[in-house]
C-alpha positions as a Markdown table, in Angstrom:
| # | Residue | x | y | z |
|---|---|---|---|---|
| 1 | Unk | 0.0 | 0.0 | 0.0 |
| 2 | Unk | 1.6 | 3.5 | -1.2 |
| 3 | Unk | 1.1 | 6.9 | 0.3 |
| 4 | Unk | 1.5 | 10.3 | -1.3 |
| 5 | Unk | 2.1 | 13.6 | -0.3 |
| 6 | Unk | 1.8 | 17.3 | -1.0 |
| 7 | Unk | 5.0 | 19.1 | 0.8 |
| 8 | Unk | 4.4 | 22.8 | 1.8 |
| 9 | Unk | 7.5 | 25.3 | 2.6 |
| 10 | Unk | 9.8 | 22.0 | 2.3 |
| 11 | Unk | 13.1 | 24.4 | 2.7 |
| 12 | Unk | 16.4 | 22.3 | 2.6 |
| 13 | Unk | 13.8 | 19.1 | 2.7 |
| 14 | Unk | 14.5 | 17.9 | 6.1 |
| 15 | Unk | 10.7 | 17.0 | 6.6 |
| 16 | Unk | 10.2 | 15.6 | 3.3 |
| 17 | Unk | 13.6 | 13.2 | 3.7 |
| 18 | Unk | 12.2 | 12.1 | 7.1 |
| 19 | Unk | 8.3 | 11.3 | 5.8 |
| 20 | Unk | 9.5 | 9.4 | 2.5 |
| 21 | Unk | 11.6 | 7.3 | 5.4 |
| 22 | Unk | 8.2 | 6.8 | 6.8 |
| 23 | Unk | 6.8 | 5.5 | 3.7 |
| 24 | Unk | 5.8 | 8.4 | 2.3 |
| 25 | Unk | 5.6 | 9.5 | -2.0 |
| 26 | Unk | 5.6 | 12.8 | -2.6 |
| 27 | Unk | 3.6 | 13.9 | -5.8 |
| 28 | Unk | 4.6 | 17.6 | -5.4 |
| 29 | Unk | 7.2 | 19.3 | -3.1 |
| 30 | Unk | 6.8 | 23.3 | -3.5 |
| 31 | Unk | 9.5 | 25.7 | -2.0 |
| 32 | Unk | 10.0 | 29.3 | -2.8 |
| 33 | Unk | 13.4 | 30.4 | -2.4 |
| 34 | Unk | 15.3 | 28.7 | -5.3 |
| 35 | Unk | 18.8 | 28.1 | -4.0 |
| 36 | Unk | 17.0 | 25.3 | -1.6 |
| 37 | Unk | 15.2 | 23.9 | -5.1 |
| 38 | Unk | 18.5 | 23.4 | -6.4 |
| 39 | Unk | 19.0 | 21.2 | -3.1 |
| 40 | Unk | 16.2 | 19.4 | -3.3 |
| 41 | Unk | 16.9 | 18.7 | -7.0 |
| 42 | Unk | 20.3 | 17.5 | -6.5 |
| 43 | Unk | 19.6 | 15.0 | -3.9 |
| 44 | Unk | 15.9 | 13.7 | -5.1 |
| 45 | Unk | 15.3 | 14.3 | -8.9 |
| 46 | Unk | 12.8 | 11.9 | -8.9 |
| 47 | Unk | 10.6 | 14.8 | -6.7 |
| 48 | Unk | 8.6 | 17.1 | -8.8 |
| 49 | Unk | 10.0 | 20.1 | -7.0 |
| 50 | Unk | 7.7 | 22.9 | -7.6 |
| 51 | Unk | 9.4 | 26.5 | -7.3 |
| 52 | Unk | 6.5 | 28.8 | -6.2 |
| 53 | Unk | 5.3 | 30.9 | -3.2 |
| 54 | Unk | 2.3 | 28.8 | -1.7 |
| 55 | Unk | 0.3 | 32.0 | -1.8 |
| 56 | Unk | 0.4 | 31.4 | -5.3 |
| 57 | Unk | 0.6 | 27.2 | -5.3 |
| 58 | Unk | -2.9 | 26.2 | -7.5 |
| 59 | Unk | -3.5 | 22.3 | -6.7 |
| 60 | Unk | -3.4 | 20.6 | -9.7 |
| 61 | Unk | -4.3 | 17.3 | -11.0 |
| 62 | Unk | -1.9 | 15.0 | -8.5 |
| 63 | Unk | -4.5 | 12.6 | -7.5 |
| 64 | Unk | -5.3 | 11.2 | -4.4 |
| 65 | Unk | -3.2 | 12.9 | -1.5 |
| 66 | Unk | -2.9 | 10.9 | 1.6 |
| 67 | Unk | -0.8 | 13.8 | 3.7 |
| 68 | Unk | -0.2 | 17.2 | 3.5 |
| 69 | Unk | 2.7 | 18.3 | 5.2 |
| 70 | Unk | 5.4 | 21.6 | 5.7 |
| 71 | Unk | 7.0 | 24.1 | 7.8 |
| 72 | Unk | 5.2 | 26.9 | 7.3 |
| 73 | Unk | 7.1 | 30.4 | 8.1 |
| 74 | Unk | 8.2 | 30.5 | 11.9 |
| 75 | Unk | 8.9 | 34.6 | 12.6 |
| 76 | Unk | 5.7 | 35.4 | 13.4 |
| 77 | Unk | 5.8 | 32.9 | 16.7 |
| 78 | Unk | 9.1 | 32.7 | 17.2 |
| 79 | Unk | 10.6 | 34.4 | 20.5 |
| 80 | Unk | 13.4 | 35.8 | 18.2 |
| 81 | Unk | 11.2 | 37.9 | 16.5 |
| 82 | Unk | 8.1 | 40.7 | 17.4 |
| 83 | Unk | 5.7 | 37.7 | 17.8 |
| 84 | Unk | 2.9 | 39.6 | 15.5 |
| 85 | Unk | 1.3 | 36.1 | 14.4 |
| 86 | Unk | -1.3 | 36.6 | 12.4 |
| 87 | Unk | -1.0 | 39.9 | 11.9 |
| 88 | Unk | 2.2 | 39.3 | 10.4 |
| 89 | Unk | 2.5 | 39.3 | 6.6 |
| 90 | Unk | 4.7 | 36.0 | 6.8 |
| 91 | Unk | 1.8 | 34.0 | 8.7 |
| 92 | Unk | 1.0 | 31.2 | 6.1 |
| 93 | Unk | -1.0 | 28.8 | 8.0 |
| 94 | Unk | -4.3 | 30.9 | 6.6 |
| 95 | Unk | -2.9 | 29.4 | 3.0 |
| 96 | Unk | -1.9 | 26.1 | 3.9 |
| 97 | Unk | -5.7 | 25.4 | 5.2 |
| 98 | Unk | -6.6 | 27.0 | 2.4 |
| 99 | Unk | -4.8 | 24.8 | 0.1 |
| 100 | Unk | -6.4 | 22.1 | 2.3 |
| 101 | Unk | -9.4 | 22.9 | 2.1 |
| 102 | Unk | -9.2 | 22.6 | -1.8 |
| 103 | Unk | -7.0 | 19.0 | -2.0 |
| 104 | Unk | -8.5 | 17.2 | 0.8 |
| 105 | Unk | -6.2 | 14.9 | 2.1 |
| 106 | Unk | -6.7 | 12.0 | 4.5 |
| 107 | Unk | -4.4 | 13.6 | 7.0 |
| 108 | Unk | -2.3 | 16.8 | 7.9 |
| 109 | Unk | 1.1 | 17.5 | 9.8 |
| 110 | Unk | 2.5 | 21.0 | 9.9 |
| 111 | Unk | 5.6 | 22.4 | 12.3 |
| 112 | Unk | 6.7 | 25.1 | 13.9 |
| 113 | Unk | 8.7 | 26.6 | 16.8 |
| 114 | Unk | 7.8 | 26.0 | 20.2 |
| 115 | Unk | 6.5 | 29.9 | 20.1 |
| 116 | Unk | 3.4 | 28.8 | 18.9 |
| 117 | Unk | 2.5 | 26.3 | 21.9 |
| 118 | Unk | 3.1 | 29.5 | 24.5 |
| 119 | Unk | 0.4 | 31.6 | 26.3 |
| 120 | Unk | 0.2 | 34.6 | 23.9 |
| 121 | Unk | -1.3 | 32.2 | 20.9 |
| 122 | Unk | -3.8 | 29.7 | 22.6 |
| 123 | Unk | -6.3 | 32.0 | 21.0 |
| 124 | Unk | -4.5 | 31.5 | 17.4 |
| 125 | Unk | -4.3 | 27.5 | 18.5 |
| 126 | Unk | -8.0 | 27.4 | 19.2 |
| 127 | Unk | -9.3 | 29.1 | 16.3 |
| 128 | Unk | -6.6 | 26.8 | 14.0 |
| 129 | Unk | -8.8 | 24.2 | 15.9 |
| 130 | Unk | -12.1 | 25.1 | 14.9 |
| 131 | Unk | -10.9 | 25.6 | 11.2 |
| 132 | Unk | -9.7 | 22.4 | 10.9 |
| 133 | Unk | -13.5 | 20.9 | 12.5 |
| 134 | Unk | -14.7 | 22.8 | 10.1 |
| 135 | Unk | -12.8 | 21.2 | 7.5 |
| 136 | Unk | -14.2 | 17.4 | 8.6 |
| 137 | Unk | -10.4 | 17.0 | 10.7 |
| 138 | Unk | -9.8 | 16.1 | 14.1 |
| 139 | Unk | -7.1 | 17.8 | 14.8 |
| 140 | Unk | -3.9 | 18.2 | 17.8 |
| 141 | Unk | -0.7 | 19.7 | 18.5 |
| 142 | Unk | 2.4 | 18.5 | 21.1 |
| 143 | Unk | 5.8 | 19.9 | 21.6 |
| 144 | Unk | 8.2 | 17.1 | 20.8 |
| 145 | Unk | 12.0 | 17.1 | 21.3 |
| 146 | Unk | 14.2 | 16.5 | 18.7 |
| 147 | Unk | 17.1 | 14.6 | 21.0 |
| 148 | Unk | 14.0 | 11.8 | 22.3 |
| 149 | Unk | 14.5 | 10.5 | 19.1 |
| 150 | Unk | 18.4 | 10.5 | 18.1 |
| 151 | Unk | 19.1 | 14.2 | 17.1 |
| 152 | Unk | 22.3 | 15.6 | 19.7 |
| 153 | Unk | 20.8 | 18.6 | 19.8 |
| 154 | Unk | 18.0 | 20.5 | 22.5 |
| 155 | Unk | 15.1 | 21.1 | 19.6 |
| 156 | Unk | 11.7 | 21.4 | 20.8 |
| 157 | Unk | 9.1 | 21.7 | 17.8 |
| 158 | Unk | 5.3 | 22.0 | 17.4 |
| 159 | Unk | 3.8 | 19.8 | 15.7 |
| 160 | Unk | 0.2 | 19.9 | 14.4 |
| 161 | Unk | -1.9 | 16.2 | 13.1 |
| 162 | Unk | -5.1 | 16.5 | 11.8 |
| 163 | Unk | -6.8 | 13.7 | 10.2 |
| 164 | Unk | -10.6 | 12.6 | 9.3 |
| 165 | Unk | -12.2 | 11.1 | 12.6 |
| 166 | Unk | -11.9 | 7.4 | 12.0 |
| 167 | Unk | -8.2 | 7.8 | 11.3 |
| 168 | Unk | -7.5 | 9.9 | 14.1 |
| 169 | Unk | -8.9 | 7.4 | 16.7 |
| 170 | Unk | -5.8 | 5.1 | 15.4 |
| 171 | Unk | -3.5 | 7.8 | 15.7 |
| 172 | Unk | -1.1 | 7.9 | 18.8 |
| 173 | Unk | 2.0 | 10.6 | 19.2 |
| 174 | Unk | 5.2 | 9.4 | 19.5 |
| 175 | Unk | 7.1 | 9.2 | 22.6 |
| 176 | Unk | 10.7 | 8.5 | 20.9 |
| 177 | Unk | 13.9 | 6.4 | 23.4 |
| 178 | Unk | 15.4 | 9.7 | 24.9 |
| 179 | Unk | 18.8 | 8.3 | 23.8 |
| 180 | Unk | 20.8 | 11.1 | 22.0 |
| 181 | Unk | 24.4 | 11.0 | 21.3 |
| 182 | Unk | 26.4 | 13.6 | 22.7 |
| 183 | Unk | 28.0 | 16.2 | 20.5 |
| 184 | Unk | 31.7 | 14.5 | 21.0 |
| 185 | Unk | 29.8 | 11.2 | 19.9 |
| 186 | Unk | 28.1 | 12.7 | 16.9 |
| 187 | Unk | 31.2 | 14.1 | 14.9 |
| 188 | Unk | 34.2 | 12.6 | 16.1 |
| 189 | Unk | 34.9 | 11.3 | 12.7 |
| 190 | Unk | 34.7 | 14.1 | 11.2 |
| 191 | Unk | 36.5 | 16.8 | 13.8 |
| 192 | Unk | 39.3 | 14.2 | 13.6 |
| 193 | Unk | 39.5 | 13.7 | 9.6 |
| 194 | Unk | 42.3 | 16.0 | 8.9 |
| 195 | Unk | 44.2 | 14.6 | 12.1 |
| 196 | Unk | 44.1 | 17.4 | 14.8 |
| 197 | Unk | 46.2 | 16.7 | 17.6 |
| 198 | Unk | 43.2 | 18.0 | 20.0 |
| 199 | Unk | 40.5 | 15.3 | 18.6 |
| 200 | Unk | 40.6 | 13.2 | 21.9 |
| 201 | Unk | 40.4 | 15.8 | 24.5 |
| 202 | Unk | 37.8 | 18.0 | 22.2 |
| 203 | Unk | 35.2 | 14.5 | 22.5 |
| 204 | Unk | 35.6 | 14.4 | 25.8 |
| 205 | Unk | 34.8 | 18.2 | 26.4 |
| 206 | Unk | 31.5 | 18.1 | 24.0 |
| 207 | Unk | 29.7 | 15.6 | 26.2 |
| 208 | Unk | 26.7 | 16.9 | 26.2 |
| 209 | Unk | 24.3 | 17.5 | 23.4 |
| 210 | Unk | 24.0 | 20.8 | 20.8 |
| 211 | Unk | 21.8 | 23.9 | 21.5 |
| 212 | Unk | 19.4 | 24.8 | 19.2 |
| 213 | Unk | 21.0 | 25.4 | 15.5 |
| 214 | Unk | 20.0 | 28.8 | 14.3 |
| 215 | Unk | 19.8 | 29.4 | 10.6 |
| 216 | Unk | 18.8 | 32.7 | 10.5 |
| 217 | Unk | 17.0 | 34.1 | 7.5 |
| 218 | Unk | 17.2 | 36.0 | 3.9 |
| 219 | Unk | 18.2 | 39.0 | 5.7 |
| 220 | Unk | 19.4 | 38.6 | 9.2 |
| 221 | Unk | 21.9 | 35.9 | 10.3 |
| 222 | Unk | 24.9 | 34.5 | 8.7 |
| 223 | Unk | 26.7 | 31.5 | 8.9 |
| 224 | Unk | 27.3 | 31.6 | 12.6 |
| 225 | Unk | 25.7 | 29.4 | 15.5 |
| 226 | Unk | 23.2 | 31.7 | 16.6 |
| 227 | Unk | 22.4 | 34.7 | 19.3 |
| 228 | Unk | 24.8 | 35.5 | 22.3 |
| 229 | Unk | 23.6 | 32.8 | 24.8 |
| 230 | Unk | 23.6 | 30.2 | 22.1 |
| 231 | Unk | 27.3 | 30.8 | 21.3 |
| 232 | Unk | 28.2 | 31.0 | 24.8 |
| 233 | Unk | 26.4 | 27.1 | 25.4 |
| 234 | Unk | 28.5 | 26.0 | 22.6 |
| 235 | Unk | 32.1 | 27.5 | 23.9 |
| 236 | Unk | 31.0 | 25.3 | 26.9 |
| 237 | Unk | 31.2 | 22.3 | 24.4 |
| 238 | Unk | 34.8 | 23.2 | 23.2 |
| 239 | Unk | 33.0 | 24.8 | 19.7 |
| 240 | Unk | 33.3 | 28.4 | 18.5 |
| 241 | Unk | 30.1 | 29.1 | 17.4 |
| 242 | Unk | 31.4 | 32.7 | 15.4 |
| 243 | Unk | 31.4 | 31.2 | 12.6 |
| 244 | Unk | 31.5 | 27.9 | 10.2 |
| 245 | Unk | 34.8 | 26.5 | 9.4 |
| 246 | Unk | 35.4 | 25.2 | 5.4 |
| 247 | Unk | 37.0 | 21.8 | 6.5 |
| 248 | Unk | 37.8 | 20.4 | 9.8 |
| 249 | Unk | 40.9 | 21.4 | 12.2 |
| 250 | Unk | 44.0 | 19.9 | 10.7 |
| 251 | Unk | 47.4 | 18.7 | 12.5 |
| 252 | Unk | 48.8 | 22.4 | 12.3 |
| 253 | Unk | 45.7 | 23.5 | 14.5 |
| 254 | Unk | 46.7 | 24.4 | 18.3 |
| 255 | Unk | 45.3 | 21.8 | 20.5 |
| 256 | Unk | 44.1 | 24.3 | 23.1 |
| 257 | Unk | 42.3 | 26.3 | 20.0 |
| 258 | Unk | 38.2 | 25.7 | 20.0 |
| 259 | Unk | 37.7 | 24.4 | 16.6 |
| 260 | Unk | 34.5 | 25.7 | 14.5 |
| 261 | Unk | 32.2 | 23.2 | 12.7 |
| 262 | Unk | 31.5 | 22.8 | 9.1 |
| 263 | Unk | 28.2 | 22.5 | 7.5 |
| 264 | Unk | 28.8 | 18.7 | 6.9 |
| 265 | Unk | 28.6 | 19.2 | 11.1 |
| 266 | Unk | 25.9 | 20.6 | 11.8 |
| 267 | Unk | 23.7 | 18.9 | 8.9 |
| 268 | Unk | 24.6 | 15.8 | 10.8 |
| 269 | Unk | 23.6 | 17.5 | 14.1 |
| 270 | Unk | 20.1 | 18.4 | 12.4 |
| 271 | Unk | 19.9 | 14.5 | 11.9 |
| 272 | Unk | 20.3 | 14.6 | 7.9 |
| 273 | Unk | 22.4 | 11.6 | 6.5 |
| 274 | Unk | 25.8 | 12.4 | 5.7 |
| 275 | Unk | 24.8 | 11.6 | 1.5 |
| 276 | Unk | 22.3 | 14.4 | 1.8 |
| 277 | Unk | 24.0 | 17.7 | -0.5 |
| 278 | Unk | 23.3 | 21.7 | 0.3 |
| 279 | Unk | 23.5 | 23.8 | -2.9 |
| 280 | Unk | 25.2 | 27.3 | -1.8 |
| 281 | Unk | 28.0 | 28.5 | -0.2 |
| 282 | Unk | 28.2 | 28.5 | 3.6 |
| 283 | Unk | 25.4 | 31.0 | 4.5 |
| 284 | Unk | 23.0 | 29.4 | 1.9 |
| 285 | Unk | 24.2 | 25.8 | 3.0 |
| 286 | Unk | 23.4 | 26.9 | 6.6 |
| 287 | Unk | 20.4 | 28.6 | 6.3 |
| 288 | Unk | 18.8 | 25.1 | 4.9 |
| 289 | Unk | 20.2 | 23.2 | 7.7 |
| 290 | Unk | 19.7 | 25.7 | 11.0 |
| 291 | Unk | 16.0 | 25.9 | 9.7 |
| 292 | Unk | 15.3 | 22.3 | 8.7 |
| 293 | Unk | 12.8 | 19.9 | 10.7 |
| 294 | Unk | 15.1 | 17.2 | 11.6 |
| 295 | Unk | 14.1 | 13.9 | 9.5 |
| 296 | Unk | 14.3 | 11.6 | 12.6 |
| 297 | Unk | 11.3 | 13.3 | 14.3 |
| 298 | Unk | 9.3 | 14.0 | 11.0 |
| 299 | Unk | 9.7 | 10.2 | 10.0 |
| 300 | Unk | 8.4 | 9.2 | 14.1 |
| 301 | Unk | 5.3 | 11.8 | 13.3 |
| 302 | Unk | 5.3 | 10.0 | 9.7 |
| 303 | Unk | 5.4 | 6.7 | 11.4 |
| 304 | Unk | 2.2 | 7.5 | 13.4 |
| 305 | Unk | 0.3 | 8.5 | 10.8 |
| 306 | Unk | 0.7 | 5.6 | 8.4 |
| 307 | Unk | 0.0 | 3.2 | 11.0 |
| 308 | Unk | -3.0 | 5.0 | 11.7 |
| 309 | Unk | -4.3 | 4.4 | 7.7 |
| 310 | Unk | -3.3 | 0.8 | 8.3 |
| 311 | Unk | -5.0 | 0.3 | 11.6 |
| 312 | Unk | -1.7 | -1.2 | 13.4 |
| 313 | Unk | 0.2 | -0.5 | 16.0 |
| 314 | Unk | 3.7 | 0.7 | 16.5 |
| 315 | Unk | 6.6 | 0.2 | 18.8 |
| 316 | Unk | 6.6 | 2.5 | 21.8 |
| 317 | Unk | 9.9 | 3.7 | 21.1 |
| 318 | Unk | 10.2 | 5.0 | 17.4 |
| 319 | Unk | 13.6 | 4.5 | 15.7 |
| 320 | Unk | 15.2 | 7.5 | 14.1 |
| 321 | Unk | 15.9 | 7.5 | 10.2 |
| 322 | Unk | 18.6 | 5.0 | 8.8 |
| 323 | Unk | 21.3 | 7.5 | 9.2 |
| 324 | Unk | 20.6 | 8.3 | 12.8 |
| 325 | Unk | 20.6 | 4.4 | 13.7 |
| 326 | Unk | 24.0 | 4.4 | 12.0 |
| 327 | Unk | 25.1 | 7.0 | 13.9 |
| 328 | Unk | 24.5 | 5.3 | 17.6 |
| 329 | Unk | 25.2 | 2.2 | 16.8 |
| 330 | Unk | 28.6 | 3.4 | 15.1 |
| 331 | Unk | 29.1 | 5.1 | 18.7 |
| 332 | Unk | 31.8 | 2.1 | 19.9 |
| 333 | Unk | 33.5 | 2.1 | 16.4 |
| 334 | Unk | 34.0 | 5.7 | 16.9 |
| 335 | Unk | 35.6 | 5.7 | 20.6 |
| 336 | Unk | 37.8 | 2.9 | 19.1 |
| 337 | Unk | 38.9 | 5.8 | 16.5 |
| 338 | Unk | 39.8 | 8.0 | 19.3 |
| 339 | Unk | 42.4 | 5.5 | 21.2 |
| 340 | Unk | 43.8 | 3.4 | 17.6 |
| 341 | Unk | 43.8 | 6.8 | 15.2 |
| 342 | Unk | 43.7 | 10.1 | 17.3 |
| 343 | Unk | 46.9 | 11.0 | 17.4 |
| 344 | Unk | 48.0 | 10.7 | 21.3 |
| 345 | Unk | 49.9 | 14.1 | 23.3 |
């Protein structure tokens, strides 16, 4: 049995990757900005990637659609920002019910920051609510954290389901393991490639996992590692969060130095696979990861939803995406890198 899918604001495609892990064929993904097109493009050509503003996205002829799903804009909620929701020009979730409203699909699952779930927007929540009942959707949000289900990195997200009655009976969040790597854990390999001298003792200082990766937008935010506090967490992980690096330390860089992290880095921090490619130069590259939904928690939200269609149940504990599993259970083959190939003091 084959699911489809309309994806909506799909960005550097982080919650498209994780719902086709879930079983999920996507008829149409449509993203505006065209550098992240290229991206999409370069690592699924089979996608029919749709260049367009959804404001301006006409459903066409793509059949039956099981799930729409996106990321729509997250200024207008986020605590970053003025908070204007939806008095703010950039609020697309009046457009995405609107394109619902015209495809009909068995179910629905849009994210956004944790901004949305606070105090200020309960009113915005409840009348999203009553639009989707209107609709013929049962619909409900939870704040899920990306590191209960293999992301190193403190990522809360809201997350909205809504799907017709009888299939929302069958439909049961995820709770994910809780078992996240630690930073040290997640890139070893790759902070060591070039052979820096300060590989071993770096690990051991990034115990813990990542703050939330920042990606800034069009305008504001470069390729750095986000607002004051954020950079201050990750000095306390031996990281200098100024900035990205273009390749990993090397054996002329000073041990005592705090390295910066490359794209390839934080991409793998975000939980995309280490195959997955970001057209652009740093900024552009950065932009698509900081601001992705990591695949591992849209493929346990994915998970949910197709077991729901097929009436079954699933595992309490939802596994990450391939690449994630990889990465734990690579976790002893790594700390046998550190002693056999880090170079020793």
């Amino acid at each position: 049995m084959s699911f489809y899918s309309i994806e909506l604001c799909a960005g550097g495609g982080g919650q498209a990757l994780g719902l086709e892990g879930a079983g999920f064929h996507h008829t149409a993904v449509v993203e505006y900005e065209p550098q992240f097109c290229t991206t999409l493009r370069l690592n699924r050509p089979q996608w029919n990637v749709i260049q367009q503003d959804i404001r301006n996205f006409q459903p066409g002829n793509f059949g039956d659609v099981d799930l729409i799903a996106g990321g729509v804009p997250c200024p207008p909620f986020s605590i970053a920002g003025k908070q204007l929701g939806s008095a703010d020009e950039r609020d697309m979730f009046p457009t995405a019910l609107n394109i619902i409203a015209k495809i009909k699909p068995r179910a629905v699952m849009l994210e956004n920051v944790q901004g949305l779930a606070g105090a200020k927007f309960k009113d915005y929540r409840d009348d999203l609510l009553k639009r989707f009942s209107k609709l013929g959707y049962d619909a409900e949000w939870r704040v899920l954290q990306a590191s209960d289900f293999g992301v190193p990195q403190l990522r809360p997200r809201f997350i909205l389901v809504a799907m017709k009655p009888d299939d929302m009976m069958h439909f049961a969040w995820p709770r994910g393991s809780g078992n996240a790597p630690t930073v040290g854990e997640t890139l070893v390999d790759l902070m060591g490639m070039n052979g820096w001298l300060g590989t071993e003792e770096w690990v051991e200082k990034a115990n813990k996992i990542a703050p939330t990766l920042v990606g800034g937008s069009k305008k504001h935010g470069g390729p750095d590692l986000g607002p004051t506090r954020a950079k201050r967490q990750w000095r306390e992980l031996g990281v200098d969060g100024m900035g990205l690096a273009d390749e990993a330390p090397d054996v002329t860089f000073p041990e005592d130095k705090l390295p910066r992290l490359t794209v390839r880095m934080v991409a793998r921090i975000q939980g995309f696979p280490d195959e997955w490619q970001f057209s652009g130069k740093k900024t552009a590259s950065y932009r698509q990861v900081g601001n992705a939904f990591p695949p591992p928690v849209a493929r346990a939200v994915g998970r949910r939803i197709v077991a729901a269609f097929k009436r079954k149940r699933v595992s309490e504990f939802d596994d990450p995406v391939e690449s994630q599993m990889r990465l734990l259970e690579e976790t002893k083959t790594k700390k046998k890198w550190q002693s056999s190939k880090a170079p020793k003091r």
